[in-house]
C-alpha positions as CSV (number, residue, x, y, z in Angstrom):
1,X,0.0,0.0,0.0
2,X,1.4,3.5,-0.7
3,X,2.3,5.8,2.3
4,X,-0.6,8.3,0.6
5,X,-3.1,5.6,0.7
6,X,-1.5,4.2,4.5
7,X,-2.3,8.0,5.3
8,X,-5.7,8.3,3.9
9,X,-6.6,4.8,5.4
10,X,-5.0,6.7,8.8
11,X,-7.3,9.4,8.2
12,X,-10.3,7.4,8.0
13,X,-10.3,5.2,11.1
14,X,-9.2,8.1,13.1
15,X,-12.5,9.8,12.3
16,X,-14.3,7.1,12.7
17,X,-12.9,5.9,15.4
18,X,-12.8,8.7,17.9
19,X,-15.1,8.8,20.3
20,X,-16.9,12.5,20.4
21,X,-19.1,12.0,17.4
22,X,-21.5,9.5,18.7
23,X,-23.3,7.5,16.2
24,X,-25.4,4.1,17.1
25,X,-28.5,4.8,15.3
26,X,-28.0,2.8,12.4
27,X,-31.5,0.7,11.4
28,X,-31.9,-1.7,8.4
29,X,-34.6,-4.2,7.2
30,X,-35.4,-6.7,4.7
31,X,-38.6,-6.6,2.4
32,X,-40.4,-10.0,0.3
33,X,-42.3,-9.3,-1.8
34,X,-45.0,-12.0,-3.4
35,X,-43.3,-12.2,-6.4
36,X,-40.0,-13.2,-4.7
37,X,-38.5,-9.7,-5.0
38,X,-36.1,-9.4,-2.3
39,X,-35.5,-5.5,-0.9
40,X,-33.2,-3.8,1.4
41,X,-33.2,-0.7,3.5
42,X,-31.0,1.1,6.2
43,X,-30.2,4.4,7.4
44,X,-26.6,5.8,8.0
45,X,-26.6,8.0,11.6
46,X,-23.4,9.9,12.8
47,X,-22.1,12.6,14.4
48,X,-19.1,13.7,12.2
49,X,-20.2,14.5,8.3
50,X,-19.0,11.3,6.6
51,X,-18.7,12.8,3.2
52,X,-19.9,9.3,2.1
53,X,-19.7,8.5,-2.0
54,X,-21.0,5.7,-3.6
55,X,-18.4,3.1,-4.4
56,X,-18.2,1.3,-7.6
57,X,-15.9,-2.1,-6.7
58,X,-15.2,-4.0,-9.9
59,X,-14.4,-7.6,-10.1
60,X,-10.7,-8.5,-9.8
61,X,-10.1,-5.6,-7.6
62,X,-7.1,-6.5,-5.0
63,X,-7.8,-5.7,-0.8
64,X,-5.3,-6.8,1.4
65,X,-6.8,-6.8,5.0
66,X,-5.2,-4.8,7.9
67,X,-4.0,-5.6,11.1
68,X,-4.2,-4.6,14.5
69,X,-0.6,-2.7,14.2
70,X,-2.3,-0.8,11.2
71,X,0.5,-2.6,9.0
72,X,-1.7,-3.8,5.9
73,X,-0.1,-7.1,6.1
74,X,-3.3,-9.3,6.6
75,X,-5.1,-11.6,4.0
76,X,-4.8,-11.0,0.2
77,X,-8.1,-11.1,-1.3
78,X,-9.6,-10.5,-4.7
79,X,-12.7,-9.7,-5.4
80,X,-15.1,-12.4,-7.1
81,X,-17.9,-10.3,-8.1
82,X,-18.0,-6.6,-8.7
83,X,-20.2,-4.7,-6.0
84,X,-21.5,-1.0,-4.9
85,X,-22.0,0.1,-1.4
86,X,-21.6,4.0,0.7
87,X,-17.9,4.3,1.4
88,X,-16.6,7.3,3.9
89,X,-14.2,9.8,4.1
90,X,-12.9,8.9,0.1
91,X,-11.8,5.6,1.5
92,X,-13.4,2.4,0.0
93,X,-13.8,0.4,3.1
94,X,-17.7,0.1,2.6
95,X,-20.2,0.2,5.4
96,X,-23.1,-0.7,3.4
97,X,-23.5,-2.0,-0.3
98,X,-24.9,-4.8,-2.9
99,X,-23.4,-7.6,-4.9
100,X,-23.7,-8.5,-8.8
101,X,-25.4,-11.5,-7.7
102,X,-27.8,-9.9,-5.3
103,X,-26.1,-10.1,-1.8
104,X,-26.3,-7.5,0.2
105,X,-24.5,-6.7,3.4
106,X,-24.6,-3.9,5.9
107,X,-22.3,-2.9,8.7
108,X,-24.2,-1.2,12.2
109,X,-22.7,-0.2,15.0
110,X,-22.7,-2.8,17.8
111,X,-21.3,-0.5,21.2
112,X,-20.8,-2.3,24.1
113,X,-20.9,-5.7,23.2
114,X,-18.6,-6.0,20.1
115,X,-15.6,-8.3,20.8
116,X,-13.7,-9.7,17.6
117,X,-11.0,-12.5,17.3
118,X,-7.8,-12.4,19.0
119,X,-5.2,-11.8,17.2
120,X,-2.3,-14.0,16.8
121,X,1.3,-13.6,14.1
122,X,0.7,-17.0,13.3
123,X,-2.4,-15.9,11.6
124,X,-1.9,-13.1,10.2
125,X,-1.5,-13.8,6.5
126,X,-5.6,-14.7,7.1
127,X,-6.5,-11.3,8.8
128,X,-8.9,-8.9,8.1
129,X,-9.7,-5.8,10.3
130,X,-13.6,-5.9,11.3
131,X,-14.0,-2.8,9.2
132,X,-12.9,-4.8,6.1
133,X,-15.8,-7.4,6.5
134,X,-18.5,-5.8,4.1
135,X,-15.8,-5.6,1.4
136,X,-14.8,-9.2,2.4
137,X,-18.4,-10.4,2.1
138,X,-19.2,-8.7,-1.1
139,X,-16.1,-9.5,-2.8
140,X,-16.1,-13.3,-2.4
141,X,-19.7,-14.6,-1.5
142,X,-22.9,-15.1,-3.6
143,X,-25.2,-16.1,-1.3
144,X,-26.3,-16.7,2.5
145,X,-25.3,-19.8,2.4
146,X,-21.8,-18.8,1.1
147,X,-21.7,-16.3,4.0
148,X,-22.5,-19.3,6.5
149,X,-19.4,-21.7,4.6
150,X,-16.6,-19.3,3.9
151,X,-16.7,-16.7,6.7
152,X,-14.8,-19.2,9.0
153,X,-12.0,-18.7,6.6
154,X,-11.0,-15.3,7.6
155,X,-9.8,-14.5,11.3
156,X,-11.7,-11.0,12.0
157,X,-9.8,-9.1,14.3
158,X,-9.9,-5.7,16.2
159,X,-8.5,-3.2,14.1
160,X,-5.9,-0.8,14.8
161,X,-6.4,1.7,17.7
162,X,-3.6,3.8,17.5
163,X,-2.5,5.1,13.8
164,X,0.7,7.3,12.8
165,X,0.8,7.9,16.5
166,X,-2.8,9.1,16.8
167,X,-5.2,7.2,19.3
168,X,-8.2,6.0,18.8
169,X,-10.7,3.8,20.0
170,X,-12.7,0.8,18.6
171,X,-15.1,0.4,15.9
172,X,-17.8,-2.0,17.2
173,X,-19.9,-3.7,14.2
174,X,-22.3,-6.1,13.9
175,X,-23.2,-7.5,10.3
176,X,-26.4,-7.8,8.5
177,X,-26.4,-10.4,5.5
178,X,-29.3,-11.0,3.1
179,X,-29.3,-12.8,-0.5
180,X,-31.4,-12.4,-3.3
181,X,-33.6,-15.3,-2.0
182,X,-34.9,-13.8,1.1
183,X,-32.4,-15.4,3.0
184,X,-30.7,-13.6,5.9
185,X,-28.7,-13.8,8.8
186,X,-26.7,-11.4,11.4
187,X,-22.6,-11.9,12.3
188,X,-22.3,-10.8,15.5
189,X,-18.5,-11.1,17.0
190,X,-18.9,-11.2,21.0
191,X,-16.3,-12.6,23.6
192,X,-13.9,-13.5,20.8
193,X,-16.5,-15.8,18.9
194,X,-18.5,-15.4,15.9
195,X,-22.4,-15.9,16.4
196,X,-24.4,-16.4,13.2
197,X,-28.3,-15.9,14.1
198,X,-31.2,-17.0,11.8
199,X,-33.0,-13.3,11.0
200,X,-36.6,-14.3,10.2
201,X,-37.8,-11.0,10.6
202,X,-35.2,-9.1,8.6
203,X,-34.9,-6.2,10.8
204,X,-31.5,-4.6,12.5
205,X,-30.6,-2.4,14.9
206,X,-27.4,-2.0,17.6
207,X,-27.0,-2.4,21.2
208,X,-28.0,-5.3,22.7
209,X,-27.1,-8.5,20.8
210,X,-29.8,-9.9,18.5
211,X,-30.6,-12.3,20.7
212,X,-32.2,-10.1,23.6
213,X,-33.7,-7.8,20.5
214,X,-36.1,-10.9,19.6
215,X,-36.8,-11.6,23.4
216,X,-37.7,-8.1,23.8
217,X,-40.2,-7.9,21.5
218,X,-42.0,-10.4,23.7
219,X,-43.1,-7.0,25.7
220,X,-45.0,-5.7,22.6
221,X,-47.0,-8.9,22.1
222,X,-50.0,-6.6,22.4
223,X,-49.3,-4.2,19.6
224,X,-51.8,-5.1,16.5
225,X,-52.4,-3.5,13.2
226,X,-56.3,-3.7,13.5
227,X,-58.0,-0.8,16.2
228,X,-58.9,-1.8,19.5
229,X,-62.8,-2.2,20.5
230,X,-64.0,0.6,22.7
231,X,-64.0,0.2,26.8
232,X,-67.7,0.4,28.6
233,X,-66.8,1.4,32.2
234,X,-69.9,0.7,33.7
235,X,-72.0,2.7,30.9
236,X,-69.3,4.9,30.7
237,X,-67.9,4.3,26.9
238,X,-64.0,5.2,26.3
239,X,-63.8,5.1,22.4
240,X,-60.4,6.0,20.4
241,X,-59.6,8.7,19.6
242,X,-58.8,8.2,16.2
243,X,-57.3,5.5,13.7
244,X,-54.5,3.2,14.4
245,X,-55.3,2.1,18.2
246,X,-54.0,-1.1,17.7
247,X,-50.9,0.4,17.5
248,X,-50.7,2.2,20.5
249,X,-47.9,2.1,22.7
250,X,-45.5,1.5,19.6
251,X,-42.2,3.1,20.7
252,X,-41.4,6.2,19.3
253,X,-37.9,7.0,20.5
254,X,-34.4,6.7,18.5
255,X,-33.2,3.6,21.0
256,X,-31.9,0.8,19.4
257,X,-34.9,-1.4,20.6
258,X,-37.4,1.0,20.3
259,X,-36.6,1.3,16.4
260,X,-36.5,-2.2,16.1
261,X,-39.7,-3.1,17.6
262,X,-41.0,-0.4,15.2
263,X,-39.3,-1.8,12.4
264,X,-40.4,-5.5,12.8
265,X,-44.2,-3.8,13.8
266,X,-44.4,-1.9,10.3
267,X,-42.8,-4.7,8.1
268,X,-44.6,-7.3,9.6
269,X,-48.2,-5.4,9.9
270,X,-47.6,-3.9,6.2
271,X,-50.0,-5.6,3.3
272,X,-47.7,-8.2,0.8
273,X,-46.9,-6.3,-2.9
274,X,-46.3,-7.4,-6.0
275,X,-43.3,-6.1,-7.9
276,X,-40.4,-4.6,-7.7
277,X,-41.6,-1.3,-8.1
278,X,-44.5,-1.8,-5.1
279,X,-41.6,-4.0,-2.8
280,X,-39.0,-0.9,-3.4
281,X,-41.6,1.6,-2.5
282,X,-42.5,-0.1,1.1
283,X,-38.7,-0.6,2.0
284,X,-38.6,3.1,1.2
285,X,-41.6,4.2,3.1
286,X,-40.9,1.9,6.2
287,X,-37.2,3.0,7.0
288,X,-38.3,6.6,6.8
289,X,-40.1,5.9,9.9
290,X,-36.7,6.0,11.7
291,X,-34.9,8.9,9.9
292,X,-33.3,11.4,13.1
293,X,-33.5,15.0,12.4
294,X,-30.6,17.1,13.5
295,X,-31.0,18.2,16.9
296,X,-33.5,15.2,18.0
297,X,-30.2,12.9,19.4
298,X,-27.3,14.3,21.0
299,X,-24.5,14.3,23.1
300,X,-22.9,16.5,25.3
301,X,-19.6,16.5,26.8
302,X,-17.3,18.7,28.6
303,X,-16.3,20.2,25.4
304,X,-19.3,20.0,22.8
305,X,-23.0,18.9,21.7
306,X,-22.4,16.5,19.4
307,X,-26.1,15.6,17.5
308,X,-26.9,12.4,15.6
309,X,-28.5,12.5,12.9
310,X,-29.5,10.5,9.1
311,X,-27.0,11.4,6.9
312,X,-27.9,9.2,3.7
313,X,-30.6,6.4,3.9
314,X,-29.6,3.5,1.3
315,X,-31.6,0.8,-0.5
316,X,-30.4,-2.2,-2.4
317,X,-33.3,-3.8,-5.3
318,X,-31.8,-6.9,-5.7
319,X,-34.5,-8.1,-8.6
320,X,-33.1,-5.2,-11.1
321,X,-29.7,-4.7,-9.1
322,X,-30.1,-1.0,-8.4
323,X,-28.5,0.4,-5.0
324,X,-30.5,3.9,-4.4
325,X,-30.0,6.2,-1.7
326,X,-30.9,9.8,-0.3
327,X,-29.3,12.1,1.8
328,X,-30.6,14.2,4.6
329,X,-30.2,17.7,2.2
330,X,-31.8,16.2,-0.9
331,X,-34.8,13.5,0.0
332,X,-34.9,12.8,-4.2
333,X,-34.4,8.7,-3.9
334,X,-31.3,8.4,-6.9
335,X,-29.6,4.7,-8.1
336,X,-27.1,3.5,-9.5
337,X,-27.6,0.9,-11.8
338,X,-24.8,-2.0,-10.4
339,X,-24.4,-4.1,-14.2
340,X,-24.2,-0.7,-16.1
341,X,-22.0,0.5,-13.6
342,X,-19.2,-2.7,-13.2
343,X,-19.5,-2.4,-17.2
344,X,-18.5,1.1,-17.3
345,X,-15.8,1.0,-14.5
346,X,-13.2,-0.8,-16.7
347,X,-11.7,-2.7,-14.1
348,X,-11.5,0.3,-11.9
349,X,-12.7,1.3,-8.6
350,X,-15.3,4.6,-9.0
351,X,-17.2,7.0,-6.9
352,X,-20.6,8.6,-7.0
353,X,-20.8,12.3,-5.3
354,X,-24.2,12.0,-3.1
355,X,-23.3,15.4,-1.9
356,X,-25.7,16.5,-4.7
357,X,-28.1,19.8,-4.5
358,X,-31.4,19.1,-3.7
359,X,-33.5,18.5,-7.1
360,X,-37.1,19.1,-6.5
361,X,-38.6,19.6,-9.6
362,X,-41.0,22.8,-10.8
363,X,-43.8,20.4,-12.7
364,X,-46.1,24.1,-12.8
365,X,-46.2,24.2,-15.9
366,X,-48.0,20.8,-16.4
367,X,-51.2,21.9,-15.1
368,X,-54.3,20.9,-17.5
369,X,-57.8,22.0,-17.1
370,X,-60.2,19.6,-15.1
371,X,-61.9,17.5,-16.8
């Protein structure tokens, strides 16, 4: 690696590893569609502006993983299958993107309970740095199942803490992984282990571990899509006072179980579609329902108020292989098209700006009389 890209690398984790800008929000789910359509959403929360691009990875692209010294000395991979995801910062470690053959994978932040694999010398030659596990995922694997086979091949380590004499702290991740049949599963690295969960429901969060997320929802058995009856209190009648009663009591905060009981409530409770223009839509519309203005989180310290917030929101349609996204100054959904895009990039990596004014159209003049 050249010492531009070792300092740009440098750069990167620094910012994203120090520990003023908060940023655990993150929020994804998983849409079927009766067709078979499988569709992906998640939102991208963080303190620090990202300055995220869309990445454009093509086949036969070489990664070689990094280790806990920051010395990029770890496994020697190439990638497989071409793939586009958000990178940050200019550097194309991705947190989020979508194969060529329909796999997506997302990273969220996992605080607290995120412990990777120790690391030994003996081992390094099969290293990766847990930031380099989308890329990892993306580049090699096809499917869920492939997920499940080959990611006991890699040894995923703690990444460097301390780069070019800078400190930093960890980067706790958790993984979601679906495939273009539905399929899906979460990585979660605890204790030094690697825990693959069955994901039924789709839907991830952060902080705790997936496990206690399904348990938890046991305290929302009572949440229904259809209104409540009205309550006679001894002739006294308490009716609602208005539409979606059923639903009362759905959380409404920005906690990491709070958003994913309202995730798995709105994609369960939502009515099947047809199409991938109807299954794209609904993974739109639901994962707006967790979108964080600026000001809404924050965090203060001695120093500063540091505010969370939705910087892009992305989603992958694995039917037409499309990764769209929007960004928290322009709400205009945009894609890029991944097959045009790999055959475009000539064998080299390329970026999207999402920085993008906002593009709301004037359609004025388009009014007609009533008929």
């Amino acid at each position: 690696m050249s010492l531009l890209r070792r300092l740009a690398a440098a750069a990167l984790l620094v910012a994203l590893f120090a520990p003023a800008p908060s940023a655990d929000a993150c929020t994804s789910i998983r849409i079927k569609t009766t067709d078979g359509g499988v569709f992906y959403a998640r939102t991208m929360e963080y303190g620090q502006d990202l300055g995220s691009k869309v990445a454009i990875i093509p086949k036969g692209t070489a990664f070689v993983g990094t280790l806990p010294d920051g010395a990029s000395k770890g496994l020697a991979f190439t990638a497989k299958y071409g793939f586009v995801g958000m990178n940050a910062l200019g550097i194309n470690n991705l947190s989020d993107g979508m194969n060529e053959k329909g796999l997506v994978v997302g990273g969220l932040l996992f605080p607290g309970y995120a412990g990777y694999e120790p690391f030994s010398p003996d081992t390094a030659g099969n290293t990766i740095a847990q930031f380099e596990v989308v890329n990892w995922l993306l580049s090699q694997c096809a499917t869920v199942a492939d997920v499940r086979r080959d990611i006991a091949k890699v040894r995923v380590c703690q990444g460097p803490t301390t780069l070019n004499g800078v400190a930093a702290g960890p980067l706790p991740l958790h993984f979601t992984v679906h495939d273009a049949t539905g399929a899906s599963i979460v990585l979660e690295y605890v204790d030094g282990k690697l825990n693959i969960h069955e994901n039924p429901i789709g839907v991830l969060t952060n902080s705790p571990d997936f496990t206690w997320m399904l348990t938890y929802l046991s305290n929302t058995v009572n949440l229904s899509a259809v209104n409540v009856p009205a309550l006679d209190l001894a002739g006294y009648v308490v009716r609602q006072t208005g539409q979606g009663s059923g639903m009362l009591g759905l959380p409404g905060d920005f906690t990491p179980p709070s958003r994913f009981v309202r995730m798995v409530a709105l994609t369960q409770s939502a009515l099947p579609v047809t199409g991938p223009d109807a299954g794209l839509g609904l993974a739109m519309t639901i994962i707006g329902n967790v979108d964080i203005p600026k000001g809404a989180v924050r965090e203060k310290d001695a120093s500063e108020v540091v505010y969370d917030v939705t910087q892009w929101t992305a989603a992958a349609d694995t039917v037409r292989g499309r990764y769209y996204y929007h960004t928290a100054a322009d709400r205009n959904w945009r894609y890029v098209d991944l097959g045009q895009a790999l055959a475009a990039a000539g064998g080299h990596i390329q970026t999207v700006a999402t920085d993008l004014p906002p593009a709301y159209p004037n359609i004025t003049a388009t009014a007609q009389p009533s008929k």
